[in-house]
FIKOLZA-1660 file (N, C-alpha, C; in steps of 0.1 Angstrom, whole numbers, plus 5000, padded with zeros to 4 digits):
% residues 89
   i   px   py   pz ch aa at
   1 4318 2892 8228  A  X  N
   1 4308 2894 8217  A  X CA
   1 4313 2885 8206  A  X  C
   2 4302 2880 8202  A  X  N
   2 4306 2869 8186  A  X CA
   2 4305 2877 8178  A  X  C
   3 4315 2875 8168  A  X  N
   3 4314 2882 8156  A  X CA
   3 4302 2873 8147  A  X  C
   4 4303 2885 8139  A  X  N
   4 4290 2886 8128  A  X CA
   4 4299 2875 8119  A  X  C
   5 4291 2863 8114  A  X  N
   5 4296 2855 8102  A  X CA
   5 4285 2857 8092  A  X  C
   6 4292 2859 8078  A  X  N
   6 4289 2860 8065  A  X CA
   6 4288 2851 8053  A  X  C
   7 4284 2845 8047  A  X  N
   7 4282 2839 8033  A  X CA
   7 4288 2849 8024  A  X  C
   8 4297 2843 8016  A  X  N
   8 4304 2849 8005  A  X CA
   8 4291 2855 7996  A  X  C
   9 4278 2853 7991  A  X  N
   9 4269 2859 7987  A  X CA
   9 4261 2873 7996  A  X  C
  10 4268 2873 8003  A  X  N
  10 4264 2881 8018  A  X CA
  10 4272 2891 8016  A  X  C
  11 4286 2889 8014  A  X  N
  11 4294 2896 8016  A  X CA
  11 4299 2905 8002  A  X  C
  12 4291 2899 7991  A  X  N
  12 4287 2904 7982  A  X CA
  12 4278 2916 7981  A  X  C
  13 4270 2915 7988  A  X  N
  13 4260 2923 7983  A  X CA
  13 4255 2934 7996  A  X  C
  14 4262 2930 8006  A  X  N
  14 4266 2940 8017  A  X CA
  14 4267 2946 8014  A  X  C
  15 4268 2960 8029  A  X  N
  15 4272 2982 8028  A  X CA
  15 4285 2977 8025  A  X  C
  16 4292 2986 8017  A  X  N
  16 4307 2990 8024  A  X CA
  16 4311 2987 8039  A  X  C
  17 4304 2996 8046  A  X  N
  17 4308 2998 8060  A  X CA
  17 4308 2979 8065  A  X  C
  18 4299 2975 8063  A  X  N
  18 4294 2963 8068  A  X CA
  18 4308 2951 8063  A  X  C
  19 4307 2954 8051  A  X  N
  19 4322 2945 8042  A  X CA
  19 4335 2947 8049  A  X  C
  20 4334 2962 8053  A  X  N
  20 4347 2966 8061  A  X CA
  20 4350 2960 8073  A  X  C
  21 4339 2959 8081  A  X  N
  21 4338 2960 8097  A  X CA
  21 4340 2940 8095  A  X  C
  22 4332 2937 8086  A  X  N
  22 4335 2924 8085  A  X CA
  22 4354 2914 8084  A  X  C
  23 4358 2918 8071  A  X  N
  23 4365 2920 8070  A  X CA
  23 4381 2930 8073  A  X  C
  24 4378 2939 8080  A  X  N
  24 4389 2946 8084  A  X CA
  24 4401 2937 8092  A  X  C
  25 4401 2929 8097  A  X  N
  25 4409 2922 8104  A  X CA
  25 4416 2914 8099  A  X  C
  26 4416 2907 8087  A  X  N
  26 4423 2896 8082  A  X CA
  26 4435 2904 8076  A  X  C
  27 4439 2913 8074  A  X  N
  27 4452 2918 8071  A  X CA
  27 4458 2926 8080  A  X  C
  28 4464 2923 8095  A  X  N
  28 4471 2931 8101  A  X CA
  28 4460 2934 8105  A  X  C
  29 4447 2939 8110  A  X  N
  29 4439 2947 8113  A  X CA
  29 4443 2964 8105  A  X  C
  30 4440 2962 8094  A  X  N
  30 4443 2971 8082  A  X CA
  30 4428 2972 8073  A  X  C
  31 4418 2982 8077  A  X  N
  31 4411 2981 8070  A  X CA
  31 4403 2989 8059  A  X  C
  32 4417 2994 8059  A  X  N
  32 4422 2997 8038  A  X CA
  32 4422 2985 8028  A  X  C
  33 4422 2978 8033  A  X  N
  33 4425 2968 8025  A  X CA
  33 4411 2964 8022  A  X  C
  34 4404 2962 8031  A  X  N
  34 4387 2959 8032  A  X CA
  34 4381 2968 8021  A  X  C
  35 4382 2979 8026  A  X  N
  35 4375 2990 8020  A  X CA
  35 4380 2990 8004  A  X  C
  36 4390 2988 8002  A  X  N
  36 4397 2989 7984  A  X CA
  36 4389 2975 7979  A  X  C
  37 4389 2964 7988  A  X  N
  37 4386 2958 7981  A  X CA
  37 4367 2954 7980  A  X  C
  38 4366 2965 7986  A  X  N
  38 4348 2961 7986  A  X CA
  38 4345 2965 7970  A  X  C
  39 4355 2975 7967  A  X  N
  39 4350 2977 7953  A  X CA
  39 4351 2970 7949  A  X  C
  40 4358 2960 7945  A  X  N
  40 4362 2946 7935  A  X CA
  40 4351 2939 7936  A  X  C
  41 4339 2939 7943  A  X  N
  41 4332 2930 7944  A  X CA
  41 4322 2932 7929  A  X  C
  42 4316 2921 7925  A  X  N
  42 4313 2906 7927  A  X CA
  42 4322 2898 7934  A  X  C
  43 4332 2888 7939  A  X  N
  43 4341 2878 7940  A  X CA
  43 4331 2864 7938  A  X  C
  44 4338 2855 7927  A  X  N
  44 4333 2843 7924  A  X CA
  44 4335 2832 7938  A  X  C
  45 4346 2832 7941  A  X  N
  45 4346 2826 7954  A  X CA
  45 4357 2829 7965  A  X  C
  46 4358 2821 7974  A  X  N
  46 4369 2830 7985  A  X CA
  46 4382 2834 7984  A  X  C
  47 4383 2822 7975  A  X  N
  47 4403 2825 7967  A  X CA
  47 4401 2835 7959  A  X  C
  48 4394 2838 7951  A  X  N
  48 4393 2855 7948  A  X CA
  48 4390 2864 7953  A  X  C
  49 4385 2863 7964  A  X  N
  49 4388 2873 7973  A  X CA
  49 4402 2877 7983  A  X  C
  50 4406 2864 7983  A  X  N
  50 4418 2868 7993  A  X CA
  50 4427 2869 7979  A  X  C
  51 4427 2864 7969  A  X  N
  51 4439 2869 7955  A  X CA
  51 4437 2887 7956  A  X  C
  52 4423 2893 7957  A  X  N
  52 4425 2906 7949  A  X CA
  52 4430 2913 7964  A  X  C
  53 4427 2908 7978  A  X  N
  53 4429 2915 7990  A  X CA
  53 4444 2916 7988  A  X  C
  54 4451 2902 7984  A  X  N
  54 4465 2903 7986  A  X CA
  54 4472 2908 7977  A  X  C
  55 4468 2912 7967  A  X  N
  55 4471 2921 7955  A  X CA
  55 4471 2934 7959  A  X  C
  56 4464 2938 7967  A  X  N
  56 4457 2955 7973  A  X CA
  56 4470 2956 7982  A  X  C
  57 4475 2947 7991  A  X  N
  57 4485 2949 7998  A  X CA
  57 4495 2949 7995  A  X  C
  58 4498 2940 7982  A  X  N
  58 4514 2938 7975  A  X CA
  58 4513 2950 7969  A  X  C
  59 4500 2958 7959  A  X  N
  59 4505 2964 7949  A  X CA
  59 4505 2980 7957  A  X  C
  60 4499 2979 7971  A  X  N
  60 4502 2992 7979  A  X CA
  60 4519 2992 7988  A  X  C
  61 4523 2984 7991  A  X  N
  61 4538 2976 7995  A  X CA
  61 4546 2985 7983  A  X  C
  62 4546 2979 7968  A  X  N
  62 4554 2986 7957  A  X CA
  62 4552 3000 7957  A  X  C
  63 4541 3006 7958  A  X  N
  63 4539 3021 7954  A  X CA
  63 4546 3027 7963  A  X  C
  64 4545 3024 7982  A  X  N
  64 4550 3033 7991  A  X CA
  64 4564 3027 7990  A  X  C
  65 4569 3018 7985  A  X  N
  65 4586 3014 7980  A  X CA
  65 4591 3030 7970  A  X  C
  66 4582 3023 7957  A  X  N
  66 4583 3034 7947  A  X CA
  66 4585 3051 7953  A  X  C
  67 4577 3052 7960  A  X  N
  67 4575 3067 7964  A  X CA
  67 4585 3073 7972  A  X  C
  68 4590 3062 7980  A  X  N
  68 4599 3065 7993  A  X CA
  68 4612 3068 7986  A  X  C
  69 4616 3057 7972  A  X  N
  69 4624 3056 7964  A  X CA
  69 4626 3070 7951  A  X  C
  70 4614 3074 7946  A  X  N
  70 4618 3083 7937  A  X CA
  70 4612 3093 7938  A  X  C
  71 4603 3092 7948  A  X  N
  71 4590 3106 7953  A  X CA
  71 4581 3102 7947  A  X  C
  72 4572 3115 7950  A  X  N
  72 4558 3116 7945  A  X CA
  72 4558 3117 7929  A  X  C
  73 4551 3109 7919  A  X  N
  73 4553 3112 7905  A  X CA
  73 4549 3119 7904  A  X  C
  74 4548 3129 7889  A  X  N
  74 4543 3143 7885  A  X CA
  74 4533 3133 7875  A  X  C
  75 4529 3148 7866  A  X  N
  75 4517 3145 7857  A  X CA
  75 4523 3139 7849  A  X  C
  76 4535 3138 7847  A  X  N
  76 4543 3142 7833  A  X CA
  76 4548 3126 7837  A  X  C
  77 4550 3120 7846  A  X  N
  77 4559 3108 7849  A  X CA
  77 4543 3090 7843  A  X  C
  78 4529 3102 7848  A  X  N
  78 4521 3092 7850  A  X CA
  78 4515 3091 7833  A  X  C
  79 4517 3102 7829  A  X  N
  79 4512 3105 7811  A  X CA
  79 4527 3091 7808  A  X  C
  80 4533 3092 7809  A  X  N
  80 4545 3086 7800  A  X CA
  80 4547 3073 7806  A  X  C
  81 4540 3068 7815  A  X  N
  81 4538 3056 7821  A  X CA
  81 4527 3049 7814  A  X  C
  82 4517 3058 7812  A  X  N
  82 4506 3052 7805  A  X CA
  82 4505 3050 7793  A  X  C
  83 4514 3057 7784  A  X  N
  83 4521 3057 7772  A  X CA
  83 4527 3047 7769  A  X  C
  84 4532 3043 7778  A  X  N
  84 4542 3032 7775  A  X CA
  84 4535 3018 7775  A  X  C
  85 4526 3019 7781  A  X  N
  85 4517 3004 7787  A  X CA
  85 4511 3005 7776  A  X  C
  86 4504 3014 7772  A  X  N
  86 4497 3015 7760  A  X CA
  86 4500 3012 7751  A  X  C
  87 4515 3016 7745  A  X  N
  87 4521 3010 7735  A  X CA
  87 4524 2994 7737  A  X  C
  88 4529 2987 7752  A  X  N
  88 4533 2974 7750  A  X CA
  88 4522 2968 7750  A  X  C
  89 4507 2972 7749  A  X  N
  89 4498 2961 7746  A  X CA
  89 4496 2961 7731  A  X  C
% end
């Protein structure tokens, strides 16, 4: 069976499901990544789309590092995280 090919304006304005099924395979066959990144959409063109996909992957990579490393954060860890960002802008 041939896969379905898409126009980046296509793939814009696509279901979820459809964005997914399209994309689900270009990472590992991981289609978490699809799905996180359907929300990002508009994308200007393809390199922004594969920058925010590989962002979804690096910045999920750090979190299950982080987690494995210091556990699950509390309320108290995510308030004083945001506090701080807050302050350095």
């Amino acid at each position: 069976m041939k896969a379905m090919q898409y126009t980046l304006d296509q793939l814009n304005t696509v279901s979820t499901d459809a964005f997914v099924a399209a994309l689900s395979g270009i990472f590992e066959h991981s289609p978490w990544v699809a799905e996180i990144a359907a929300h990002e959409r508009p994308f200007a063109d393809i390199d922004e789309l594969h920058r925010k996909m590989s962002k979804i992957v690096e910045t999920a990579f750090f979190d299950w590092l982080a987690r494995k490393t210091w556990g699950e954060p509390t309320d108290g860890d995510l308030l004083a995280f945001t506090l701080s960002q807050s302050r350095a802008a």
